[in-house]
C-alpha positions in Angstrom: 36.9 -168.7 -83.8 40.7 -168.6 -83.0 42.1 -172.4 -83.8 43.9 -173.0 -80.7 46.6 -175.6 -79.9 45.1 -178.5 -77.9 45.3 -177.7 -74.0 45.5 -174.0 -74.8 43.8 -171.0 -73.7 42.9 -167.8 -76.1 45.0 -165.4 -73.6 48.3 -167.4 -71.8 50.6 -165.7 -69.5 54.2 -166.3 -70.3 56.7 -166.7 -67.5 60.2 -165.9 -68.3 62.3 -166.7 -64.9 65.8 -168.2 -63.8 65.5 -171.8 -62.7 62.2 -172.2 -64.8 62.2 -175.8 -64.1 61.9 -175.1 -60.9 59.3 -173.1 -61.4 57.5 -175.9 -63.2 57.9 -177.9 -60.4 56.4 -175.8 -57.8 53.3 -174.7 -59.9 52.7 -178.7 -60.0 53.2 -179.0 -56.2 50.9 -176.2 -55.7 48.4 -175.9 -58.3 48.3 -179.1 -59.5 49.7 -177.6 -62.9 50.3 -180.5 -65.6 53.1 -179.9 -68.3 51.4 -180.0 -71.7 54.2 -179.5 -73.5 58.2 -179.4 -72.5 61.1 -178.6 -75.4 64.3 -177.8 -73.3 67.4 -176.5 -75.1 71.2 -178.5 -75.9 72.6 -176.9 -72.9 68.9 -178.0 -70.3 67.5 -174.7 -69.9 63.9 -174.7 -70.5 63.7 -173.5 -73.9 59.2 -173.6 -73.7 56.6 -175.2 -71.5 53.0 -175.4 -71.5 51.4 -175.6 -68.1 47.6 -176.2 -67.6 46.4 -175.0 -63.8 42.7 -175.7 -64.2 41.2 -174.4 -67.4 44.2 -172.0 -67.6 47.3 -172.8 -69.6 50.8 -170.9 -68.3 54.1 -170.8 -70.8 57.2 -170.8 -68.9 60.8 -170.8 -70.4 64.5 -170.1 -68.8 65.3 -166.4 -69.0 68.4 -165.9 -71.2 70.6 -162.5 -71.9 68.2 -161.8 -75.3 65.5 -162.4 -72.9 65.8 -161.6 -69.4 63.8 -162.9 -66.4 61.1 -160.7 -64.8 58.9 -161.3 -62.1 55.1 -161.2 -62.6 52.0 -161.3 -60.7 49.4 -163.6 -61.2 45.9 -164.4 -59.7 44.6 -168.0 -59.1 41.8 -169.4 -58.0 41.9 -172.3 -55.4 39.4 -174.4 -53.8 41.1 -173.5 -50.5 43.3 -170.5 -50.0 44.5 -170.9 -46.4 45.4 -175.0 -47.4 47.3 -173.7 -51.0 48.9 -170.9 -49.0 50.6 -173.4 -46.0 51.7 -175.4 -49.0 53.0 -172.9 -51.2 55.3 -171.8 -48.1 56.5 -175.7 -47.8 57.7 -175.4 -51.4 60.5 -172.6 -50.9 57.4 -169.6 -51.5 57.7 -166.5 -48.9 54.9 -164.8 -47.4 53.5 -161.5 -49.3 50.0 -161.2 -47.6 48.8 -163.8 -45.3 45.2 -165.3 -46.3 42.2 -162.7 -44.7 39.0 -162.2 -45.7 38.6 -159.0 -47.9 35.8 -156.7 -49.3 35.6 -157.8 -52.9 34.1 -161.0 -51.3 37.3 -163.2 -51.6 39.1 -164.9 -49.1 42.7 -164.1 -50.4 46.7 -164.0 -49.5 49.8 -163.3 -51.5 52.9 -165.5 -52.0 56.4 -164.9 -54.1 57.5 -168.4 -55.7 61.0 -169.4 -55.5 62.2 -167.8 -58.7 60.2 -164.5 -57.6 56.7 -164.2 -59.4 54.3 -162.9 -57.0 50.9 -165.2 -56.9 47.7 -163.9 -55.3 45.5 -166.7 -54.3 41.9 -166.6 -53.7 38.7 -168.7 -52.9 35.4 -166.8 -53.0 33.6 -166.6 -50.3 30.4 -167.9 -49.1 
């Protein structure tokens, strides 16, 4: 077995983006993410933070000119989509997909955070 750091998962996305801390604060607003871990550089960019959403641990740090922001996509599961989706767009997120039922059995819509990742958010259903 992998020795993992404490609050860690084996496979972790890692968000580079512009305005990361702004990013952290709208995964906690959202998600309910809690920092596990927060180093910021001399000059307060966000040099590296761990985030836990759920059992799930994201690491976010300020895009710099060695290594630039880019948007990603990610998929989370919420207890209730439509809910996380009308709060999402209360914390400066725009509207990808509105929340509809779909054929893989999830209940699903699409949202672009402030600094640009795109997050698909779903709640089974049934």
């Amino acid at each position: 077995m992998v020795a993992l750091p404490a609050q860690h998962s084996t496979v972790s996305v890692y968000i580079l983006a512009y305005e990361a801390p702004r990013l952290l604060d709208f995964v906690a607003a959202v998600f309910g993410g809690a920092v596990v871990m927060r180093l910021d550089r001399e000059d307060g960019t966000l040099m590296h933070a761990s985030v836990r959403i759920g059992d799930s641990t994201l690491m976010i740090a300020d895009g710099t000119p060695q290594w630039p922001s880019f948007p990603v996509w990610l998929h989370v599961y919420v207890d209730d989509v439509d809910a996380t989706y009308a709060l999402a767009l209360e914390h400066g997120a725009t509207s990808v997909d509105a929340p509809a039922d779909k054929p893989d059995g999830d209940r699903r819509g699409g949202i672009k955070d402030p600094t640009g990742n795109t997050w698909w958010i779903a709640t089974p259903a049934g």
